[in-house]
C-alpha positions as a Markdown table, in Angstrom:
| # | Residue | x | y | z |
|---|---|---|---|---|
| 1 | Unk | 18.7 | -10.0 | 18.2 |
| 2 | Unk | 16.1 | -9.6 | 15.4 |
| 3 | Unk | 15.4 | -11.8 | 12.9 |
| 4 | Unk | 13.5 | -11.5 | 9.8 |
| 5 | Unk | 12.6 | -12.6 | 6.4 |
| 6 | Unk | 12.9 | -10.1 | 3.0 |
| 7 | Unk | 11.4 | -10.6 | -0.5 |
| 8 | Unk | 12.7 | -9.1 | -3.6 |
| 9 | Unk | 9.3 | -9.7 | -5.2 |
| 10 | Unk | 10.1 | -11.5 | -8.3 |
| 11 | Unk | 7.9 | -13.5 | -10.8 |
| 12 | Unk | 9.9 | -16.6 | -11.6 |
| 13 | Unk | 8.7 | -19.4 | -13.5 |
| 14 | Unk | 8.4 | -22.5 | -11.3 |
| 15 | Unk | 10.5 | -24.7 | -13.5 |
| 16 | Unk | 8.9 | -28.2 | -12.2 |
| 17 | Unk | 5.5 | -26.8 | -13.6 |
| 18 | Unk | 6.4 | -24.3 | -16.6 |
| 19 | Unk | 3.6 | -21.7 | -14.3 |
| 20 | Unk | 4.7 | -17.9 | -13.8 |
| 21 | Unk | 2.7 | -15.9 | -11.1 |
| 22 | Unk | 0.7 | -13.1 | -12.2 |
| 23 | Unk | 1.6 | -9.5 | -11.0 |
| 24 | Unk | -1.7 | -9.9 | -8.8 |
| 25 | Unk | -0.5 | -13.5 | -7.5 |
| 26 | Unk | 2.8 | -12.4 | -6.2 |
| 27 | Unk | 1.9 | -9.4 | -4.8 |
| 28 | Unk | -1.0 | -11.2 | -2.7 |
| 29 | Unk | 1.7 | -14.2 | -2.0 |
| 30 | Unk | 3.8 | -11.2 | -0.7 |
| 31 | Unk | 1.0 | -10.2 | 1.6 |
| 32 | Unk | 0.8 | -13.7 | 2.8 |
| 33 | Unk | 4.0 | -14.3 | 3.6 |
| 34 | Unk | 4.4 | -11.1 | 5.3 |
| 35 | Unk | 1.4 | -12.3 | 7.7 |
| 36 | Unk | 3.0 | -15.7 | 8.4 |
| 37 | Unk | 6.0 | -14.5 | 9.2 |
| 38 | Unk | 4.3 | -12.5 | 12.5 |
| 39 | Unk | 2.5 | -15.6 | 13.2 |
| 40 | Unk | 5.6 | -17.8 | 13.0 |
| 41 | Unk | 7.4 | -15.7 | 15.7 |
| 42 | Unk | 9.5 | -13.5 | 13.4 |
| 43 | Unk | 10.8 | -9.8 | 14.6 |
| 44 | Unk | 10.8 | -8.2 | 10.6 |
| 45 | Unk | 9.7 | -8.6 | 7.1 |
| 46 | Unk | 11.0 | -6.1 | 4.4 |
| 47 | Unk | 10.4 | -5.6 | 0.6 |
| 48 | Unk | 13.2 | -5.0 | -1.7 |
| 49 | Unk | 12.2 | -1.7 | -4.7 |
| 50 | Unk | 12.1 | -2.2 | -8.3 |
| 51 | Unk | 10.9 | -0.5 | -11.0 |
| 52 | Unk | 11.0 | -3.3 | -13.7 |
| 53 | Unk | 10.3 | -6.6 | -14.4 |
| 54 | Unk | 10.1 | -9.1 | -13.2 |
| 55 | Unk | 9.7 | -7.5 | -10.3 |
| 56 | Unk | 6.5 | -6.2 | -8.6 |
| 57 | Unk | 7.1 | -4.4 | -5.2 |
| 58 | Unk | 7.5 | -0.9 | -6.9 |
| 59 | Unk | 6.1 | 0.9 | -4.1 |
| 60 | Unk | 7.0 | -0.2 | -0.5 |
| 61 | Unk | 5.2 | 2.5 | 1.3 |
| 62 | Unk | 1.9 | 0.9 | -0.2 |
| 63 | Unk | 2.6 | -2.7 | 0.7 |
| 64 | Unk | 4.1 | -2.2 | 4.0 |
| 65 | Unk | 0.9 | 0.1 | 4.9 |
| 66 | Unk | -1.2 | -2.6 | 4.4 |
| 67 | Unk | 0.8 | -5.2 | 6.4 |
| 68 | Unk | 1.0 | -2.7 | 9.1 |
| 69 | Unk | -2.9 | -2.9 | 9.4 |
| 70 | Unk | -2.7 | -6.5 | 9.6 |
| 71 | Unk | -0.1 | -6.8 | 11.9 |
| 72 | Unk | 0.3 | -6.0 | 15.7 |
| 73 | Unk | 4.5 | -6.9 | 16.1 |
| 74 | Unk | 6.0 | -7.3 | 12.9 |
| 75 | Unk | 8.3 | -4.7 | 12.3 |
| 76 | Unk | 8.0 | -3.2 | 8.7 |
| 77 | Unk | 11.4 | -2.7 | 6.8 |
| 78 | Unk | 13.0 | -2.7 | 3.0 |
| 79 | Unk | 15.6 | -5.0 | 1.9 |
| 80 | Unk | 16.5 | -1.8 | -0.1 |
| 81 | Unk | 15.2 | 1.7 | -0.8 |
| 82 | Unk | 16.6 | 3.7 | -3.4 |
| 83 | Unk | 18.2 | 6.4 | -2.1 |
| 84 | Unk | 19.7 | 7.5 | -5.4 |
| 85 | Unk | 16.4 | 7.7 | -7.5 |
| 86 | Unk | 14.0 | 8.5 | -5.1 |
| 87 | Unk | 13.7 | 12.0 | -4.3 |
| 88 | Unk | 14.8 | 12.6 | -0.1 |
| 89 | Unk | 11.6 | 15.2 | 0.1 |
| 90 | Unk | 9.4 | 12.1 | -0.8 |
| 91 | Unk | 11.2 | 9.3 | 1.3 |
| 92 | Unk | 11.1 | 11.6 | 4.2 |
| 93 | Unk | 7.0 | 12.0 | 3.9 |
| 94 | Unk | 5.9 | 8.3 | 2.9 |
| 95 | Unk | 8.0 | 6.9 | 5.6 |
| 96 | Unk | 6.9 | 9.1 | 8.2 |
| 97 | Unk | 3.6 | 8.6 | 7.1 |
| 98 | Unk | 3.8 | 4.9 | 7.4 |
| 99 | Unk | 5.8 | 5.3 | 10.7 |
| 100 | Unk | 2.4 | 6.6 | 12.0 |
| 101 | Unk | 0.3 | 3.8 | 10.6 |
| 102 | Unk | 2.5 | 1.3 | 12.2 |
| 103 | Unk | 3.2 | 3.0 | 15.6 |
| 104 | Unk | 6.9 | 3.3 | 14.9 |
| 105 | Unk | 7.3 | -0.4 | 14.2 |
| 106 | Unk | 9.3 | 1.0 | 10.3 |
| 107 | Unk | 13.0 | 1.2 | 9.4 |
| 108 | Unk | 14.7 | 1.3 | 6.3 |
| 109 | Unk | 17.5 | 0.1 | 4.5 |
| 110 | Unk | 19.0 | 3.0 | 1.9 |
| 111 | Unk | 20.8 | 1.6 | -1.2 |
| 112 | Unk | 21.7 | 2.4 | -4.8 |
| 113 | Unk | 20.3 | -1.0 | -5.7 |
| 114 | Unk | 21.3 | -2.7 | -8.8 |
| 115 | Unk | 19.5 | -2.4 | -11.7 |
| 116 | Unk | 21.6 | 0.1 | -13.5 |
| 117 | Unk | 18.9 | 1.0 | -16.0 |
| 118 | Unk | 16.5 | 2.6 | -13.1 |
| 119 | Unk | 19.1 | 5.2 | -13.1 |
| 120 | Unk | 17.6 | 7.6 | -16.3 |
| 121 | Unk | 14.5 | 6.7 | -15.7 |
| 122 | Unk | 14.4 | 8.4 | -12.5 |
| 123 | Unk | 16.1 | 11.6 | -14.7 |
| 124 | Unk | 19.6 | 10.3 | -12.7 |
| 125 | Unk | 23.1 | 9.6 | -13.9 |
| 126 | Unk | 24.3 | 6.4 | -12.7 |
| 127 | Unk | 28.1 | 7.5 | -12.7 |
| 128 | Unk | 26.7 | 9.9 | -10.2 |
| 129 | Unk | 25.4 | 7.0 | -7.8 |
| 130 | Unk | 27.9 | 7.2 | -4.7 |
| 131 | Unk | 27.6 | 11.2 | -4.8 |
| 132 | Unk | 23.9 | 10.6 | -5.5 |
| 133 | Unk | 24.0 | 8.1 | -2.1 |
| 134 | Unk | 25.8 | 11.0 | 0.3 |
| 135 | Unk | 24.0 | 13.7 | -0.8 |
| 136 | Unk | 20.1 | 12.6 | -1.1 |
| 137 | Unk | 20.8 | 11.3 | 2.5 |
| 138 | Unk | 22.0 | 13.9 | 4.4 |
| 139 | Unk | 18.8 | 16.0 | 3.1 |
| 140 | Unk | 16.7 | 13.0 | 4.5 |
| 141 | Unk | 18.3 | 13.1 | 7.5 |
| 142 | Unk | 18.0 | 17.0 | 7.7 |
| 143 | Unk | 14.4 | 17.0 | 6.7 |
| 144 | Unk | 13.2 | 13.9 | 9.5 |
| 145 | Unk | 15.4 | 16.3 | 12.5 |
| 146 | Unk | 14.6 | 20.3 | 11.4 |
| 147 | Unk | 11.3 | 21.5 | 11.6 |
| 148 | Unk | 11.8 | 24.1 | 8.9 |
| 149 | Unk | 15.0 | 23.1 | 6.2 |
| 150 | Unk | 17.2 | 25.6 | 3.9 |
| 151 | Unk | 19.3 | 23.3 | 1.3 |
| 152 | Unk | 21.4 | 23.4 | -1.7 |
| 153 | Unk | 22.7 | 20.7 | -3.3 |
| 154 | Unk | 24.0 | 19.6 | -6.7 |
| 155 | Unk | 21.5 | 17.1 | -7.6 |
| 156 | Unk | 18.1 | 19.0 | -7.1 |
| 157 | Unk | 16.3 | 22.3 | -6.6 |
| 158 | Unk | 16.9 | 24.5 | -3.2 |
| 159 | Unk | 14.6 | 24.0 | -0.3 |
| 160 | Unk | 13.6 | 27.5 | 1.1 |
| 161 | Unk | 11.7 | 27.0 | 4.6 |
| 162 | Unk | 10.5 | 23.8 | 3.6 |
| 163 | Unk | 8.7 | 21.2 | 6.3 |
| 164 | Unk | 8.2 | 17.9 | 5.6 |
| 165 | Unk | 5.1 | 16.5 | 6.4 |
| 166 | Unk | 3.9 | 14.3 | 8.5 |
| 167 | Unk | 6.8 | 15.2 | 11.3 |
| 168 | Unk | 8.2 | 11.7 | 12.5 |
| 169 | Unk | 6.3 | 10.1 | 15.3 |
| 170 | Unk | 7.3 | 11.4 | 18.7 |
| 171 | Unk | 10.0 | 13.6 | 16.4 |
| 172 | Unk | 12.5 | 10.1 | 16.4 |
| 173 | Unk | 12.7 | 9.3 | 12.4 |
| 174 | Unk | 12.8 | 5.3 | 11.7 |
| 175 | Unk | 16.1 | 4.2 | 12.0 |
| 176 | Unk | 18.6 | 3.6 | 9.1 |
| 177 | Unk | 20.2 | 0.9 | 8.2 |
| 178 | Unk | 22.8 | 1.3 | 5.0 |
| 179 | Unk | 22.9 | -1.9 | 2.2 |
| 180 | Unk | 26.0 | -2.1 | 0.4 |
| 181 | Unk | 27.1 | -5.0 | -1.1 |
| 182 | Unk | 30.8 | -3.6 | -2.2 |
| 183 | Unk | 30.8 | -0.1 | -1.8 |
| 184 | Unk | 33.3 | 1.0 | 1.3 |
| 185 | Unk | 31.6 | 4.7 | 1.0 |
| 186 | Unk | 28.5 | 3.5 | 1.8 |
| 187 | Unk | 29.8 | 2.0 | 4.8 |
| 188 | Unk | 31.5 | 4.9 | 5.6 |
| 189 | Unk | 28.4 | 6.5 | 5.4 |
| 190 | Unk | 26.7 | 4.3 | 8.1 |
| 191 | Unk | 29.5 | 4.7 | 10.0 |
| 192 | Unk | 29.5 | 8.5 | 10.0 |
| 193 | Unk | 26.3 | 8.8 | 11.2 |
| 194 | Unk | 26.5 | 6.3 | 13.7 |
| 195 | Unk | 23.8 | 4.2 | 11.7 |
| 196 | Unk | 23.6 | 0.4 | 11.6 |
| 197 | Unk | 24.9 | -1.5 | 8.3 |
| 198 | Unk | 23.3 | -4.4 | 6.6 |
| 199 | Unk | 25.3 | -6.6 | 4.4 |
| 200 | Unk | 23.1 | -8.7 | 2.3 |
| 201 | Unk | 25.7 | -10.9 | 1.0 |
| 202 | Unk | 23.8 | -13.4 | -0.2 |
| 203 | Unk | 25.6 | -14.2 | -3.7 |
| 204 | Unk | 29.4 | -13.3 | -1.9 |
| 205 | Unk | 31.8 | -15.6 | 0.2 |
| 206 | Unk | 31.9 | -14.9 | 3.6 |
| 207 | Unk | 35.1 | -13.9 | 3.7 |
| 208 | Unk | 34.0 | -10.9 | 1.2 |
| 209 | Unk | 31.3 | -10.0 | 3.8 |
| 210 | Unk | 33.2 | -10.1 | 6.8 |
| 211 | Unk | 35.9 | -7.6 | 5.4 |
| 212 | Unk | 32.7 | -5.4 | 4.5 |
| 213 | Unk | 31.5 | -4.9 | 7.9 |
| 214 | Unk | 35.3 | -5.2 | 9.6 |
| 215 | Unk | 35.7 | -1.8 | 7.8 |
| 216 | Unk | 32.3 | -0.5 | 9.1 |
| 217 | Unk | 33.0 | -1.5 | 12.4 |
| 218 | Unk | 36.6 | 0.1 | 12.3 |
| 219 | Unk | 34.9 | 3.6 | 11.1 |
| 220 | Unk | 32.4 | 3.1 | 13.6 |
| 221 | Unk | 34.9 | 3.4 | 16.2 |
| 222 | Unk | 36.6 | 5.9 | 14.6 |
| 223 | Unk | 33.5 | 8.7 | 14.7 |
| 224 | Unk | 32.8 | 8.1 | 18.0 |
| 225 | Unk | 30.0 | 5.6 | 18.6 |
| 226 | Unk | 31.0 | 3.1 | 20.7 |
| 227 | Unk | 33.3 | 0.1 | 20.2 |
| 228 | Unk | 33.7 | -2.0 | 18.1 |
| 229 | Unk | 31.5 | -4.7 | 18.8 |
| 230 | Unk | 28.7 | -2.1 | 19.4 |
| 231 | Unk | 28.6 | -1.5 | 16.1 |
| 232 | Unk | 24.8 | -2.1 | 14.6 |
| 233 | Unk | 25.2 | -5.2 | 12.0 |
| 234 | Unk | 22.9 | -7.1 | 10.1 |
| 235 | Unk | 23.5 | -9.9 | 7.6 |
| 236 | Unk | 22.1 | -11.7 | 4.9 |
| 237 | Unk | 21.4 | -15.8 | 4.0 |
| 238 | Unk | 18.8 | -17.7 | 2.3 |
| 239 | Unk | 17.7 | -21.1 | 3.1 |
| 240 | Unk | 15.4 | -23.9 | 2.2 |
| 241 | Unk | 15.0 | -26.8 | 4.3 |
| 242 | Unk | 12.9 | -30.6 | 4.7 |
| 243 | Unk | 13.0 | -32.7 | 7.5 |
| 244 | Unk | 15.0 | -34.7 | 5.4 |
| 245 | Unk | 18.4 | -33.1 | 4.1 |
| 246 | Unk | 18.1 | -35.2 | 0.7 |
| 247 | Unk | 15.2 | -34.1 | -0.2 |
| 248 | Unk | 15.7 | -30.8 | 0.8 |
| 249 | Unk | 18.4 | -31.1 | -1.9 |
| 250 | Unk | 16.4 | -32.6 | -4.2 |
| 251 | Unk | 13.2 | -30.5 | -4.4 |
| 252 | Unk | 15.4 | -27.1 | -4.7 |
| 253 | Unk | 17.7 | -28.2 | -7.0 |
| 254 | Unk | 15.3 | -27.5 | -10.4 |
| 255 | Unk | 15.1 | -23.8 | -8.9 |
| 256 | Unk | 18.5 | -23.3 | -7.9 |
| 257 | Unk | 19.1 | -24.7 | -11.8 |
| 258 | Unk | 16.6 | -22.4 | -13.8 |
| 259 | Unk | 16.2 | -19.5 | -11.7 |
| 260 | Unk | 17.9 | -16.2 | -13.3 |
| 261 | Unk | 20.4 | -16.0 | -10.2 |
| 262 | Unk | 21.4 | -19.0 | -10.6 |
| 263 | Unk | 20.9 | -20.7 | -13.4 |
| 264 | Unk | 23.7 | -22.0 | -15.5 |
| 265 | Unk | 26.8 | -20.7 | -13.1 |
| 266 | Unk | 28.3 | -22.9 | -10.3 |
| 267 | Unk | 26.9 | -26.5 | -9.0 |
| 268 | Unk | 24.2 | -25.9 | -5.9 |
| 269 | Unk | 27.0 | -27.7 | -4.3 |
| 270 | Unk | 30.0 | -25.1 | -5.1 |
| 271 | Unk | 27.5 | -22.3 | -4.6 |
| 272 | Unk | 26.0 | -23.7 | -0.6 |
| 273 | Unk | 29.8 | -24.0 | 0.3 |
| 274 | Unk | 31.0 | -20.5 | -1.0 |
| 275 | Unk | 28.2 | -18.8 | -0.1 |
| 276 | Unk | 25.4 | -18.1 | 2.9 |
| 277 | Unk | 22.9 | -20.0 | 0.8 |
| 278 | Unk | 22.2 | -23.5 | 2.6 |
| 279 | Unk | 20.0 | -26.4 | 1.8 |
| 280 | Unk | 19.0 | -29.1 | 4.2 |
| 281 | Unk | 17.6 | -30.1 | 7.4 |
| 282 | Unk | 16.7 | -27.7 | 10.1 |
| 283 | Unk | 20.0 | -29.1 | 12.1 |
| 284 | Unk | 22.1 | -27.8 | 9.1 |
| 285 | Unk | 20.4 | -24.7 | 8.5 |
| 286 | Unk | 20.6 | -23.8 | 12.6 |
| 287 | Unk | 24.3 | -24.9 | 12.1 |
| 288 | Unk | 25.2 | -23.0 | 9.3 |
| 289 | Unk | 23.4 | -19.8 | 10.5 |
| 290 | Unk | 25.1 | -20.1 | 14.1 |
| 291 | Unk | 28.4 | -19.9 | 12.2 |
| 292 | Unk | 27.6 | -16.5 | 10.8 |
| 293 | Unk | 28.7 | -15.5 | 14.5 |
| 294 | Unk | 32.5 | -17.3 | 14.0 |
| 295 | Unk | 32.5 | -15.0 | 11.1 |
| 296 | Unk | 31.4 | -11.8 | 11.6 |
| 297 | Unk | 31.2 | -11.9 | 16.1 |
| 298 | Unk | 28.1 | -10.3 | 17.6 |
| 299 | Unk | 25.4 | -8.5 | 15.5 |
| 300 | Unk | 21.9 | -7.4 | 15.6 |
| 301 | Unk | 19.8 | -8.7 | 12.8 |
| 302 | Unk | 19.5 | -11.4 | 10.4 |
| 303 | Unk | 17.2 | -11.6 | 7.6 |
| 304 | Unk | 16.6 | -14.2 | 5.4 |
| 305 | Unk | 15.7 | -14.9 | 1.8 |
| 306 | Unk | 12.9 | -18.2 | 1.2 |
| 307 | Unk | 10.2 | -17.1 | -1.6 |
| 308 | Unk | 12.5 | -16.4 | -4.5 |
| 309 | Unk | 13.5 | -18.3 | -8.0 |
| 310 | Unk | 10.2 | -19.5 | -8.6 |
| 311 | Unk | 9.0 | -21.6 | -5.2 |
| 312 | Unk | 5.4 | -21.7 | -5.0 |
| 313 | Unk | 3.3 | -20.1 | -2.4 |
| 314 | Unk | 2.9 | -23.0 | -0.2 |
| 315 | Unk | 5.8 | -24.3 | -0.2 |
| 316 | Unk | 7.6 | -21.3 | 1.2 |
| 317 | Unk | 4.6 | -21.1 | 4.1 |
| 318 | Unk | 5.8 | -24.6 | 4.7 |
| 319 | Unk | 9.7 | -23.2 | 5.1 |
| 320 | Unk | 7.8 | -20.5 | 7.5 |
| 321 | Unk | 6.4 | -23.3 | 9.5 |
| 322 | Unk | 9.4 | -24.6 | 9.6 |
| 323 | Unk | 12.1 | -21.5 | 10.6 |
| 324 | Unk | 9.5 | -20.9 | 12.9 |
| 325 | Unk | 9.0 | -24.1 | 15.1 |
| 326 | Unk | 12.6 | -25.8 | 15.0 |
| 327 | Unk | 14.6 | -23.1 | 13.8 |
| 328 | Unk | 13.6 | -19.7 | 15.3 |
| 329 | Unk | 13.7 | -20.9 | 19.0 |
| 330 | Unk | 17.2 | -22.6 | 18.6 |
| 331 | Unk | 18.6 | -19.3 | 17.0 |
| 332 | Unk | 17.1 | -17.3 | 19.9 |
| 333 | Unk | 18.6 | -19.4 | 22.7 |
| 334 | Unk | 22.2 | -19.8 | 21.2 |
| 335 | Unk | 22.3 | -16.4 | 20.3 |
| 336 | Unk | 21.8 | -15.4 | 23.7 |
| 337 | Unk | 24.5 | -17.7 | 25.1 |
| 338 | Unk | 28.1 | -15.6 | 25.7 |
| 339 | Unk | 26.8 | -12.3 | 24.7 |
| 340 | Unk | 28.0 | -9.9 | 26.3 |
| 341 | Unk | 26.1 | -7.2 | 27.9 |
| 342 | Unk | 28.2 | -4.0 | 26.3 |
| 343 | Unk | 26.5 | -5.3 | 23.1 |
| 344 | Unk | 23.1 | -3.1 | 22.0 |
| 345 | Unk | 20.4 | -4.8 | 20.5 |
| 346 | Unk | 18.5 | -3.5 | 17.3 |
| 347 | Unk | 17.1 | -0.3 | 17.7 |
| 348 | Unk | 13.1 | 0.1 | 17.3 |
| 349 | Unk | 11.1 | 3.1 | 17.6 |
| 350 | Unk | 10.6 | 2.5 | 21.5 |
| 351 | Unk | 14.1 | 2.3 | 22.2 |
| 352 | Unk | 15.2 | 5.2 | 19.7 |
| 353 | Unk | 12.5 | 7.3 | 22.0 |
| 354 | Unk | 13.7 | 6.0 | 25.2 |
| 355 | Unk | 17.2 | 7.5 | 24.1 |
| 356 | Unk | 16.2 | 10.8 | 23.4 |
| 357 | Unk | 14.1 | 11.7 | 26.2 |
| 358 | Unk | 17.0 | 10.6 | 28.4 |
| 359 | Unk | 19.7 | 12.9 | 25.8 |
| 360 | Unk | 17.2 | 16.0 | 26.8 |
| 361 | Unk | 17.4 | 14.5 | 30.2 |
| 362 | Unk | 21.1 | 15.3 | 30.2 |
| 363 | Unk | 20.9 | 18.4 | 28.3 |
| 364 | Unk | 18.5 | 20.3 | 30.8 |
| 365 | Unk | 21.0 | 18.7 | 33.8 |
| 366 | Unk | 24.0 | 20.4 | 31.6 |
| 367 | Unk | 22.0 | 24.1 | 31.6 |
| 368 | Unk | 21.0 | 23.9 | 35.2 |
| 369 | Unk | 24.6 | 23.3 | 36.0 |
């Protein structure tokens, strides 16, 4: 079981002080956090993509590169990366690139996003987004496993004996995992390919969720893959948390108040009981995060959201320090208690390599029979 921390990069205003980062502020906070989270004892740390404000992590690739050289463990991920708007041709060479830098330790997570207006500014038609989705991919996934690619497609020009460059590192692309909030075709998708399938529910009951991956898991299945319950899942939350519950409650309250995703909608109440968001002592986090099992059974990654809606730098190295010393270990152990052995962890590179040299293993044991 892998668990990790993601950042959507935004510049909120810390309402308690009136202060908004600069671009340069939260992109170095970014960095920060990203090394604290290896040094904590977490498995991932992923940036989401955007390509307005107030958001600064427009270009993944460049970020993640720089953790990588700072990093020895961590592995390098996105809480989303634009498969609609990004051209496949480029995805496929900046992530193979990085794969390099990092010695495999990459994945992704491929979503439409959701900020409709990137759409024409990327020369794309949003009504086109779940066609966009299919069709972008299935290049990206020819272009990472074929040497040499000819493609047609609807939404850009032929490739004619193209080869991306760099080829993936020992020829095993990163591994894909598919966001979808509320799309059942992207889910689909995942479960097509036999990918894994992260729902980032963070702003959605649980109930909404569990149906989500129920239906990946079912189409899972279905292709061929395994079970069930072999299915790859990850899920979402967001936490904040002081020894103290109360004043866990009390110091997030003014962000949960202000903040853009919040702000002016249900009480931090109403929204902690409807949704994975919780706010309190580590007991209650670990407690609330060991129910995500109840709800959606065994899965292979969770990721959390701490540095949003305005929380200043230190205080979100402080929520590292604590996921790391009183929540992290508990999560580990409990995890581990009653799962069964038919259920696959999270791939990483090593594993994904493993696998194929034992497939062409069984493929040169087929011809000599």
């Amino acid at each position: 079981m892998q668990f990790g921390i993601f950042s959507v990069g935004d510049m909120t205003t810390d309402p308690t002080t009136g202060r908004t980062p600069t671009e340069n502020e939260r992109i170095k906070a970014m960095m920060q956090i990203a090394l604290k989270a290896e040094e904590v004892g977490l498995d991932v740390f992923a940036t989401g993509e955007h390509h307005n404000p107030p958001f600064v992590p427009s270009s993944p690739t460049t970020m993640l590169g720089w953790i990588a050289a700072k990093t020895e463990k961590l592995i390098l991920s996105t809480a989303t990366t634009l498969i609609t708007t990004n051209d496949p041709v480029k995805i496929a060479e900046d992530y193979a690139m990085l794969q390099h830098l990092a010695e495999g330790r990459v994945d992704l997570v491929m979503g439409r996003g959701n900020t409709g207006p990137v759409y024409p500014w990327f020369g794309k038609d949003i009504r086109a987004g779940i066609p966009l989705a299919i069709e972008n991919y299935g290049l990206l996934r020819r272009l990472w496993r074929e040497d040499v690619v000819d493609w047609e497609g609807k939404f850009r020009t032929p490739l004619q004996g193209f080869t991306s460059t760099p080829r993936p590192l020992d020829d095993v692309p990163p591994f894909v995992w598919h966001g979808s909030i509320r799309s059942p075709e992207i889910a689909e998708q995942a479960a097509y390919y036999g990918d894994g399938f992260l729902h980032n529910g963070i702003f959605w009951p649980f109930d909404h969720s569990k149906r989500m991956i129920e239906f990946y898991r079912k189409r899972f299945a279905h292709y061929g893959h395994g079970a069930e319950d072999q299915a790859i899942v990850g899920v979402g939350g967001q936490v904040f948390m002081r020894k103290n519950s109360q004043d866990a409650v009390n110091e997030f309250r003014p962000y949960f108040d202000n903040a853009p995703v919040y702000g002016h909608g249900p009480t931090l109440e109403d929204f902690s009981r409807e949704t994975p968001l919780v706010v309190g002592s580590p007991e209650q986090v670990i407690e609330r995060l060991l129910s995500y099992r109840t709800h959606f059974g065994d899965f292979q990654r969770m990721m959390l959201l701490i540095d949003h809606a305005g929380l200043p730098l230190k205080t979100v190295l402080e929520q590292l320090d604590l996921l790391g010393e009183e929540v992290l270990p508990v999560l580990r152990r409990e995890f581990a208690i009653g799962r069964p052995a038919h259920i696959p962890d999270a791939p990483t590179h090593a594993s994904l390599v493993a696998a194929a040299a034992a497939a062409k293993t069984d493929i040169l044991e087929d011809v000599k029979a």
